[in-house]
Structures are given as C-alpha cells and as structure tokens.
KEMARZA-683016 format. One record per residue (C-alpha): residue in three letters; chain; x, y, z. Coordinates in steps of 0.05 Angstrom, whole numbers. Example, Ala and Ser with C-alpha at 12.3 -4.5 7.8 and 13.67 -1.06 7.14 Angstrom:
{site "Ala"; "A"; {246; -90; 156}}
{site "Ser"; "A"; {273; -21; 143}}
END
This chain:
{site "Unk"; "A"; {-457; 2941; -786}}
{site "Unk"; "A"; {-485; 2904; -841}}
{site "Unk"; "A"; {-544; 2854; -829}}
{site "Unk"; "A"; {-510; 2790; -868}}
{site "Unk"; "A"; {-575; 2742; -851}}
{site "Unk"; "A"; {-618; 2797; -906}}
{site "Unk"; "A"; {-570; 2812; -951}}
{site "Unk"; "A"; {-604; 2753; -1003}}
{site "Unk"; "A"; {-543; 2719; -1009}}
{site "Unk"; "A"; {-587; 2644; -999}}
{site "Unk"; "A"; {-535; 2629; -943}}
{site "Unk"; "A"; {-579; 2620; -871}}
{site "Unk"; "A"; {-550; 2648; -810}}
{site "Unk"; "A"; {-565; 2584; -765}}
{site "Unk"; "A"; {-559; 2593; -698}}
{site "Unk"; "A"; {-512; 2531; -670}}
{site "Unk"; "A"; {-518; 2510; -603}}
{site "Unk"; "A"; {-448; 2488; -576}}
{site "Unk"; "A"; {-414; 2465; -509}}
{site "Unk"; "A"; {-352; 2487; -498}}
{site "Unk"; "A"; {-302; 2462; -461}}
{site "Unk"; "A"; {-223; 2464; -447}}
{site "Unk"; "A"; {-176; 2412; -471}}
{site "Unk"; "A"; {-97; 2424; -470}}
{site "Unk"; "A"; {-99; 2489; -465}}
{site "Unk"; "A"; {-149; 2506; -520}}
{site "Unk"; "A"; {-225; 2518; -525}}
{site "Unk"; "A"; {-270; 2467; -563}}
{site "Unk"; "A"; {-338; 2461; -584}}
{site "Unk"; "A"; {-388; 2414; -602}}
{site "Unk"; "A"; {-461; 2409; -624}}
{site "Unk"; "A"; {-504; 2404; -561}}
{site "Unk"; "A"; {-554; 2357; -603}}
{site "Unk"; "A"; {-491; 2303; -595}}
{site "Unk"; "A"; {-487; 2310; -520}}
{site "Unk"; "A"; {-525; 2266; -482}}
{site "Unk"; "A"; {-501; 2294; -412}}
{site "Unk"; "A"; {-440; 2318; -385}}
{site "Unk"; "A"; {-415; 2283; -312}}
{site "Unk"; "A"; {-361; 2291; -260}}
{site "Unk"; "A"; {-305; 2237; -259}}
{site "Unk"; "A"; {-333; 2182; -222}}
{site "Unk"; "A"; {-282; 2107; -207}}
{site "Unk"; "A"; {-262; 2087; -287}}
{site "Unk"; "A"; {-247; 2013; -294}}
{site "Unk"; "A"; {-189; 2002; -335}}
{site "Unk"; "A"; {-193; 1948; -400}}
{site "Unk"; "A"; {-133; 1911; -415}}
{site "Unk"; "A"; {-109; 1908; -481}}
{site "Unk"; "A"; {-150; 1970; -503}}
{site "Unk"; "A"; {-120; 2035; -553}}
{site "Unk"; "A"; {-81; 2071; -512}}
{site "Unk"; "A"; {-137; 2138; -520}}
{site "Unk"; "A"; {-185; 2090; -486}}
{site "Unk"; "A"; {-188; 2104; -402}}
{site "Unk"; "A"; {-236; 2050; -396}}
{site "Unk"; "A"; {-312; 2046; -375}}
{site "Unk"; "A"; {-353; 2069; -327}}
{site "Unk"; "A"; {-430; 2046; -301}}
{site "Unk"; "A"; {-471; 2104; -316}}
{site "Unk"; "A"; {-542; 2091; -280}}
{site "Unk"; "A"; {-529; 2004; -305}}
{site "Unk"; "A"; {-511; 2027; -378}}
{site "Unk"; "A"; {-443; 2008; -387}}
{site "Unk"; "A"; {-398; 2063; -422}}
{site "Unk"; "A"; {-329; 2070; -448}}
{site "Unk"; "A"; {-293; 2126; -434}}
{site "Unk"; "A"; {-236; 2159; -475}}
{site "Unk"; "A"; {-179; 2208; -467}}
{site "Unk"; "A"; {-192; 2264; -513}}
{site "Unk"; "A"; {-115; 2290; -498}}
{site "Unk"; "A"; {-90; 2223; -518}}
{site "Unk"; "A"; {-128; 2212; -582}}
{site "Unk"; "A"; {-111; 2292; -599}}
{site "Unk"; "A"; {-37; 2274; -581}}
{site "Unk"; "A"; {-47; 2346; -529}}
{site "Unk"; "A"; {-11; 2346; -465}}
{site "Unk"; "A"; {-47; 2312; -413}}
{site "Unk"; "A"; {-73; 2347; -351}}
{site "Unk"; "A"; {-73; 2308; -290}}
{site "Unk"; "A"; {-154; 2296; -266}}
{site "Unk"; "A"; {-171; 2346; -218}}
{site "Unk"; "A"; {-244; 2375; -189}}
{site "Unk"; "A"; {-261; 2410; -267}}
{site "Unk"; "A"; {-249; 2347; -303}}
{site "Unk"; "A"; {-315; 2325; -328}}
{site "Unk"; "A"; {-334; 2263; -386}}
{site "Unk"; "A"; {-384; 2286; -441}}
{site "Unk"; "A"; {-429; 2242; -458}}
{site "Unk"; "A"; {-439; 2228; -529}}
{site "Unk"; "A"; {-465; 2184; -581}}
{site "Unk"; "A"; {-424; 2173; -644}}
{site "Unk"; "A"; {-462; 2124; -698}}
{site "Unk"; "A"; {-510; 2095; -650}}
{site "Unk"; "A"; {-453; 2081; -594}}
{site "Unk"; "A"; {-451; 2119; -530}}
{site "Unk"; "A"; {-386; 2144; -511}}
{site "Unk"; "A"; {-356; 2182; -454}}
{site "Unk"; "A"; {-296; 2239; -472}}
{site "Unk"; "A"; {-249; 2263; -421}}
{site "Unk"; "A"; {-244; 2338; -420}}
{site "Unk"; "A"; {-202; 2388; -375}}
{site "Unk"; "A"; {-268; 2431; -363}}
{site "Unk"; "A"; {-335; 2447; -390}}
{site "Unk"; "A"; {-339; 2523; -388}}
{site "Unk"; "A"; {-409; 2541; -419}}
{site "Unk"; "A"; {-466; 2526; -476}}
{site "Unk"; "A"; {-455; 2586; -516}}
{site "Unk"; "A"; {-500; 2607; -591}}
{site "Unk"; "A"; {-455; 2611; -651}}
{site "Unk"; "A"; {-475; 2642; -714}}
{site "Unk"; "A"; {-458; 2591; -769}}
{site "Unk"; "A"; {-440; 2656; -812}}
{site "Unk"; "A"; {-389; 2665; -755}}
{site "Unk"; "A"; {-352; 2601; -767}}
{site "Unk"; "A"; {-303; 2586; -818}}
{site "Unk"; "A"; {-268; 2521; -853}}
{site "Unk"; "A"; {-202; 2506; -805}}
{site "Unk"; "A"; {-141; 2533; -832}}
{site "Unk"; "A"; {-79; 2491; -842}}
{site "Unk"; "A"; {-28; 2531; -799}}
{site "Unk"; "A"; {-90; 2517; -738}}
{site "Unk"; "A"; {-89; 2453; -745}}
{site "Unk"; "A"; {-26; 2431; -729}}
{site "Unk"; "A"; {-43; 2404; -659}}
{site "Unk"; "A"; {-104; 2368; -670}}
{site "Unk"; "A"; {-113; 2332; -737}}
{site "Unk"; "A"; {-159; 2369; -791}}
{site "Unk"; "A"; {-204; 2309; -797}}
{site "Unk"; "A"; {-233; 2320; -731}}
{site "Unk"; "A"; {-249; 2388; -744}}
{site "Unk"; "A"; {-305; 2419; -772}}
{site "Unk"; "A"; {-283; 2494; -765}}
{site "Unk"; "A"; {-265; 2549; -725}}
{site "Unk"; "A"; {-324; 2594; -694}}
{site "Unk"; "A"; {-305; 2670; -685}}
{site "Unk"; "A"; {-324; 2710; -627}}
{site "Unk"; "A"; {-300; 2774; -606}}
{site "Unk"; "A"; {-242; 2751; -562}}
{site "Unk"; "A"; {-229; 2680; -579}}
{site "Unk"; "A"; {-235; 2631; -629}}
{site "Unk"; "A"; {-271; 2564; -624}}
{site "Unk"; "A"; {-247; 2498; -646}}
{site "Unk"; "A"; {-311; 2456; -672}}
{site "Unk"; "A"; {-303; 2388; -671}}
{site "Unk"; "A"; {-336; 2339; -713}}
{site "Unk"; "A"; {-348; 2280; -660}}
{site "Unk"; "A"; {-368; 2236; -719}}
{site "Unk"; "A"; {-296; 2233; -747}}
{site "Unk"; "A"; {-265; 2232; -676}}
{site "Unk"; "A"; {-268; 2156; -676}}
{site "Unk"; "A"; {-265; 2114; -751}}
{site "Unk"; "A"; {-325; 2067; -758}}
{site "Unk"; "A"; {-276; 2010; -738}}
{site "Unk"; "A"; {-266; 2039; -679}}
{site "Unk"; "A"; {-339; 2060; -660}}
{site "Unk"; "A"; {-346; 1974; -674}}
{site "Unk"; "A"; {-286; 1971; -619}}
{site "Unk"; "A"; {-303; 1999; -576}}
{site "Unk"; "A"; {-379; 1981; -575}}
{site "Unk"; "A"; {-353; 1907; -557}}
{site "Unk"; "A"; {-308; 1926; -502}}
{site "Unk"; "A"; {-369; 1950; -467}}
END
C-alpha cells in the first residue's frame, strides 16, 4: 500500500482527534478540541417559550448551561433517555452549550486524507450545512459535524440569553 503522507502531493495527512458518538441510529463525530466534557443526564429544567430543539438548562458545577436535542434540531427519530444518554459539552462562538446524544462510543484518530466532502445522496437526513464530511474507516463511515454551523449566530445570541 502506498504511503499517501510522502507522495509530495503538498496535502498533510493530519491526524484529527474526534468523539464519536450515536445519534438516531448513525455514528457522528466531532473535533475533540470543541468538547469541553462529556456528562451523564442529570434533572434538565425546561424554558418556556424556547425552539422546540432546545431541552432546556442544566447547572453544571454553578455555570448555567442550555441544553439541546440534537435529534430534534437533525429532525432524527428521537430515542427515549435511557442509562447511555450523555450531553456533550461544547462551546460554539464563545457560548457553552450542552447536546443531547444517544451514546458516546469512543475518541478515535482519523486521518484527514481519510475523510471526504459529504455526498448529496448522504445527506438526506441531516442537513449538509452541518456537515463537514464523511471519515472512512474500514467498516463504517463517520459523519463529521461542523458544531459551528449546528446553531446560526442568531441562535448562539438565543440561546446565550436564555441562560
């Protein structure tokens, strides 16, 4: 097998850092640099009037955090919460956000030379926007998600006043 990373091409073979985790059904990934931590479900206080994606917010050591519904703002079928639900903690232009997720299953090393740009016919449950490719490995592909694009500026400002 060829050795891509000395072939002089100019193209780096970065090695990305991602968590993975379930959500309806599929496997995602993220950055690990954008995770702050990654928690069990603890008692989510409900806002009223907030996007229906939002959960609510929880007290994370006195910081005060809202929580969304990955599923719901992926339009995915809902799981119900059980013991492998977990909220990642992330921070998205300066806010800190908690994401629902069905499971986190591992932090696994990607080679960027093993990811390509999404294809259309892939993206037909979860908008395109959201993602920034899909990560090859021998038995499965990898949805990466862009967490900046996951939530529009406006609603980054949102949700940084509901909490």
């Amino acid at each position: 097998m060829k050795d891509d990373s000395k072939s002089g091409t100019g193209h780096s073979d970065e090695l990305l850092q991602m968590v993975v985790f379930q959500l309806g059904g599929e496997e995602f990934g993220v950055e690990i640099m954008q995770v702050q931590e990654i928690i069990r479900m603890p008692e989510i206080t409900q806002i009223p009037q907030s996007p229906d994606f939002v959960e609510g917010v929880i007290n994370l050591r006195g910081r005060i955090i809202v929580v969304i519904n990955l599923d719901k703002r992926f339009n995915l079928k809902s799981k119900e919460v059980d013991e492998h639900s977990r909220i990642i903690v992330v921070e998205i232009d300066d806010n800190v956000v908690g994401m629902i997720v069905d499971s986190v299953n591992e932090v696994l090393r990607i080679h960027s030379s093993n990811v390509d740009p999404a294809p259309e016919l892939v993206m037909s449950k979860v908008s395109r926007d959201y993602i920034t490719g899909v990560g090859k490995m021998e038995d499965r592909l990898l949805i990466l998600l862009d967490l900046g694009k996951v939530l529009d500026k406006k609603e980054v400002e949102d949700l940084a006043s509901l909490a």
